[in-house]
N, C-alpha and C positions, 0 to 999 in steps of 0.2 A: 146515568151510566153506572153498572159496576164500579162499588170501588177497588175491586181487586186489577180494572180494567184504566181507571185514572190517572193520575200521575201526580205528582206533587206539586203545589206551585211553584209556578218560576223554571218548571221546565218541560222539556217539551220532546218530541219526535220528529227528527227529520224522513222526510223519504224518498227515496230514489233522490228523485229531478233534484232536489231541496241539497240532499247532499254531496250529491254533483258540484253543483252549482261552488258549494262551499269550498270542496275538494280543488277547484279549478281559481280561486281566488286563493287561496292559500298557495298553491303551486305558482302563480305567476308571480305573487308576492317574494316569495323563498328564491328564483330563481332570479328576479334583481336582486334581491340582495348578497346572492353569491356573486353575481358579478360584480360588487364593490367590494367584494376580500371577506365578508362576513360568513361563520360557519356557524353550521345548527347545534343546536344543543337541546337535550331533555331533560327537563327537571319532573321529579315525584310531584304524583296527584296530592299527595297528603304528608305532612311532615310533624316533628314536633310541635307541640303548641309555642312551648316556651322559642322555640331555634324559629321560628316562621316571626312570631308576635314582634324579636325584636328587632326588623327592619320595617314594622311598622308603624302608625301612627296612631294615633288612642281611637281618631276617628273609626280606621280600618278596621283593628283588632273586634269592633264591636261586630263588623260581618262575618269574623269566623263563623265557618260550621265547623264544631268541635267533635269529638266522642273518647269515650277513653278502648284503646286496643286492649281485647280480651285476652292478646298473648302476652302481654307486659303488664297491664295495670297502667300506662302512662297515658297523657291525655295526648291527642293528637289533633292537628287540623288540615280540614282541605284548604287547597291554596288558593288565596282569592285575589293573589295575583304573580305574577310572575318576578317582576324584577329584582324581589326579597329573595328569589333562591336562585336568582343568576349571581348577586353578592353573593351570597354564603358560599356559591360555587367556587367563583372568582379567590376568594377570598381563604377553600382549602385548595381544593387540588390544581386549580389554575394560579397559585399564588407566583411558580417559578416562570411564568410562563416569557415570552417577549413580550412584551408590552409597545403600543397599543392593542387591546383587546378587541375584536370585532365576531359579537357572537348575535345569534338569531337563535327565534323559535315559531311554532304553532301549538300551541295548546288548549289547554279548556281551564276556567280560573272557577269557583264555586263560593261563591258571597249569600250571605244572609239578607236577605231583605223584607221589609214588617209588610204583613197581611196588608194589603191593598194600595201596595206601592206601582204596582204597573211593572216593576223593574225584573228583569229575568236574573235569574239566582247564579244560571248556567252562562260565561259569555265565551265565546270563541277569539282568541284573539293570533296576534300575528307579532312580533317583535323585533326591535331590535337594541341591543348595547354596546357602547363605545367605550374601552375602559382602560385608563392609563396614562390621560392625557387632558390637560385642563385649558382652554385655548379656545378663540373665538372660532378658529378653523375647523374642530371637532364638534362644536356645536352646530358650526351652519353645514357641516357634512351630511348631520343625521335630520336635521331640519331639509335638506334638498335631496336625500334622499325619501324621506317619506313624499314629499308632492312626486318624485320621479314615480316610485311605486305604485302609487293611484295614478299616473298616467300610463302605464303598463297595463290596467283592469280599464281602458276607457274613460276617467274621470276627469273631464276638463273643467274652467271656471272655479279653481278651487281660490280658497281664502286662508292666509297665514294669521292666524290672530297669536300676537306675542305681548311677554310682557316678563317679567322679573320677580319670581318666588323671594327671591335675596331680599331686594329690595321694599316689598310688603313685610317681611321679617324684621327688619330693621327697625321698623316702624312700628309694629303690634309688639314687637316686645318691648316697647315702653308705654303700654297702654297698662298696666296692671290686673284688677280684677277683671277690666269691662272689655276685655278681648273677645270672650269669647261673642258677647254681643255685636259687637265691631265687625267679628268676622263672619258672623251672620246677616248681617245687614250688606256687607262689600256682595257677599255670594248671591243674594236678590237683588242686587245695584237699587238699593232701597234707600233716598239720600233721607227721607223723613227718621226712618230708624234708625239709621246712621248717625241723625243731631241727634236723639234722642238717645243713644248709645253711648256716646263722648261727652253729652251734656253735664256740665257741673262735675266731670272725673277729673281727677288732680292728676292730670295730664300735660307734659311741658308745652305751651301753647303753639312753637313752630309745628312739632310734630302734629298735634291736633290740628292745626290746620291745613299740611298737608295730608292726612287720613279725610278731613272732608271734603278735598278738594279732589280725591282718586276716582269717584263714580265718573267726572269729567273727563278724564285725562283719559281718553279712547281718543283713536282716530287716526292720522296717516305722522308725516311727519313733527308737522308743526307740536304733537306730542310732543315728543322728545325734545324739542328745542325750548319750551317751557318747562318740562321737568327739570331741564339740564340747570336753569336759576338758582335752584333749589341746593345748598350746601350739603345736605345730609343724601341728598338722590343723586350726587353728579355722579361719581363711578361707577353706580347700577349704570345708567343711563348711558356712559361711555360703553360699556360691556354692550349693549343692548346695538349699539350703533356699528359697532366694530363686529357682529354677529352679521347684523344686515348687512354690511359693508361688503362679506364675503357671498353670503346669500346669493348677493346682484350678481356676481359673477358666473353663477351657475345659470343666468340666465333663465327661470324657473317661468317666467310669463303668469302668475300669481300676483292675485289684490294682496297686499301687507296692511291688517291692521294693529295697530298699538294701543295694549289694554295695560294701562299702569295697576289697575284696580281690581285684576282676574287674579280670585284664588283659582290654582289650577289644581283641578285631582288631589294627588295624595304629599300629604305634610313632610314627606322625606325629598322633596324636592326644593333644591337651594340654591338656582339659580335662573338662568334665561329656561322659560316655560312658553312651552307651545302649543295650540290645537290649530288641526286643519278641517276647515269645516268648507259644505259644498250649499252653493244655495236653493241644492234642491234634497238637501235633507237635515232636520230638527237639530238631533242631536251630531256632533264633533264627530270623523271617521278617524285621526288618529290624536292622541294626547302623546305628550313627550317634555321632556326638559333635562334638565342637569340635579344631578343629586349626590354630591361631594361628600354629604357624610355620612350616607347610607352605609358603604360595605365596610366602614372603619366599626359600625357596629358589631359585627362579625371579627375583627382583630385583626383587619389589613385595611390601614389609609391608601384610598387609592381613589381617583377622580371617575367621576363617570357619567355618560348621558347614554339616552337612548328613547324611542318611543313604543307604544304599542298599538295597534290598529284593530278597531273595533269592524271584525269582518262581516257581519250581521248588518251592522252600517252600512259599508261598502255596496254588500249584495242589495241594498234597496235603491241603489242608484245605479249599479251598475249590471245588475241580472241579463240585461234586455241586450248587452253588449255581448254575452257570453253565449255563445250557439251552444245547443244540448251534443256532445259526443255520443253519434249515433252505433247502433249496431252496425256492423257493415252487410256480413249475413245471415241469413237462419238457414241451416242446412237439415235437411230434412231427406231420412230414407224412405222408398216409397212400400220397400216391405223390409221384417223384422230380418230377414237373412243378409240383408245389407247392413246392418248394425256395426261392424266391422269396420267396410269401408266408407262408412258419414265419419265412424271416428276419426280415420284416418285424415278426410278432407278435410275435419276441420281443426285438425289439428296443426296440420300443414299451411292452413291459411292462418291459423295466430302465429306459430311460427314464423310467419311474413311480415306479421305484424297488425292485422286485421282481427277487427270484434267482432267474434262468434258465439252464436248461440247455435247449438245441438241439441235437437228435439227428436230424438230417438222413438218417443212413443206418441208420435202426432197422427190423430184421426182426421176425417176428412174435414171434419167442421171447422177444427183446427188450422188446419193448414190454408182455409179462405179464410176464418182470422186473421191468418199470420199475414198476408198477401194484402187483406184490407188495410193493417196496421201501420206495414211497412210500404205503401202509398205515399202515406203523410209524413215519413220522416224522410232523412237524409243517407238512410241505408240504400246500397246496393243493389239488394233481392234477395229472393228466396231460393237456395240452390237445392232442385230436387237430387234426388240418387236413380234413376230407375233401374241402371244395370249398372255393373263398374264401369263400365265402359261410354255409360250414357249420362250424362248430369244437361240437366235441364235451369237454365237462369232464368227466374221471373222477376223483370226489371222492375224495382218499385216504383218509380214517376211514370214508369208510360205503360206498364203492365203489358210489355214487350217479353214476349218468352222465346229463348234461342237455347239451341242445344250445343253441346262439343263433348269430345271425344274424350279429355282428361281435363287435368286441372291444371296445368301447362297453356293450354291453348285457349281454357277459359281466361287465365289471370291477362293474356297475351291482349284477348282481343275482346272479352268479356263487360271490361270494367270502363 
């Protein structure tokens, strides 16, 4: 192929059907989340480098894509994620605001990622943030509302997989030099690299051997009731209980599993961490958690959680649930001195509310495409013009042609 005709990795072309599809997962998404009090918000494709970088984590900062603006000289970056400039938001012009904060989004986030990753550069995501308020009942709000929202797009059999960013914290930060090892090993649930990570490091030996005992600690309850022994893990673990506690109440009909040992996503998160995953797709469809000292980055202490839903995800499990939004009709004059009044019907039929297409300059060949095509779909028909007086409907399922006298008496008796 042309490379003028290519595209860069890691991203790609939607079409039509593709971003329909998207367009309608997004929509159903945003409309629960108004109904639990959350408003939208839009943050800049690209911001400072410096004002982005510091709500992030060393890991992240490595996925900017950077460049410097040719009208300042300053470096800048696209955002490669969203929740850094809902803080910095939060954090100027919503700083007076009432608190608790309940804000959403749909955006597009743009991350770097190395030659032969698989990973798309471009991700589409969906959000949400809770801010102002620190409390086992704000966490399991935005935890029960992300499974409510995947049951809105058709997603049943989901899985709550939780666990405690705090908690892991507590613990690597008394590993010294060999965390970063530690934390590579925890993210492959590698227990071999794991001894061999901690091994011989002058490490205080309770902690060491709770860090080698984390790959274990998944599972239902019984989790938590062994963690809870543990002197240095009881308050995570109370947190962690007193979250579910509320959960249950929402009733969500979700498996709950309990990962002591899951780094989740990005390092600015510092408490109860969440992914909801379905078991009929690889990767997680939303991540989420608590992240208490992100926005104080920005120079306002303020508590906050939220998640964001990977909609690309979504759409592989749930496409098949989402019917195509069909044309309703194609209206078609049958000569050019009607031009006039096709515009007129069909403008009067969007007007009502109906999707129109107007093909003003359809030949005959044409217009048996048109009549083949719209067969197969869930359109209405083909509405000819032949006189003003005369419009002809050709039914698309049964390729039933009836005529009426206006457009009055077709909507009547027509459809």
């Amino acid at each position: 192929m042309s490379k003028n005709l290519s595209l860069p990795q890691g991203v790609r072309d939607f079409t039509p059907e593709s971003a329909e599809e998207i367009r309608k997962v997004e929509e159903f998404l945003l409309e629960e989340f108004a109904r639990w009090g959350y408003r939208r918000i839009i943050t800049p494709l690209f911001e400072y480098q410096e004002t982005i970088s510091s709500g992030l984590g060393e890991d992240f900062e490595k996925k900017l894509m950077k460049f410097v603006d040719p009208s300042t000289g300053e470096v800048v970056a696209l955002r490669p994620d969203i929740t850094p400039q809902v803080g910095r938001l939060i954090a100027s012009r919503l700083r007076d605001e009432i608190k608790p904060l309940r804000l959403c989004y749909n955006e597009r986030v743009i991350r770097f990622e190395e030659k032969g990753s698989g990973k798309e550069r471009e991700v589409f995501q969906v959000g949400c943030e809770l801010a102002g308020m620190q409390s086992a009942e704000t966490d399991a709000e935005i935890i029960s509302l992300s499974i409510k929202c995947l049951g809105k797009v058709g997603i049943k059999n989901l899985v709550l997989d939780i666990g405690h960013n705090g908690l892991l914290e507590s613990l690597l930060s008394q590993t010294g030099d060999a965390r970063s090892d530690i934390e590579d090993a925890l993210k492959k649930k590698d227990q071999e690299a794991l001894d061999q990570a901690i091994k011989n490091k002058r490490i205080n030996k309770s902690v060491k051997d709770m860090i080698l005992m984390l790959p274990q600690m998944y599972g239902g309850s019984e989790v938590l009731a062994k963690a809870k022994k543990y002197k240095l893990l009881k308050n995570y673990v109370q947190e962690l209980e007193n979250v579910l506690e509320v959960v249950e109440e929402y009733n969500l009909n979700c498996r709950v599993n309990i990962d002591l040992g899951e780094l989740r996503g990005f390092n600015y998160y510092s408490g109860v961490t969440f992914e909801i995953l379905s078991p009929n797709n690889f990767n997680p469809l939303i991540r989420g958690g608590r992240y208490d000292n992100l926005i104080k980055k920005y120079g306002y202490d303020i508590p906050s959680t939220g998640f964001a839903v990977d909609v690309e995800a979504v759409l592989n499990i749930t496409k098949t649930h989402l019917e195509n939004t069909p044309v309703h009709f194609v209206v078609i004059p049958k000569k050019e001195n009607l031009r006039r009044e096709s515009i007129r019907l069909a403008e009067w039929l969007r007007s009502s509310g109906f999707k129109v297409v107007l093909d003003l300059k359809s030949d005959a060949n044409l217009k048996k495409r048109r009549i083949k095509e719209n067969s197969k779909s869930n359109s209405y028909g083909i509405i000819l013009l032949e006189t003003p007086h005369k419009i002809k409907l050709i039914e698309s399922r049964s390729g039933v042609s009836r005529e009426f006298s206006d457009l009055e008496e077709l909507l009547k008796g027509g459809i």
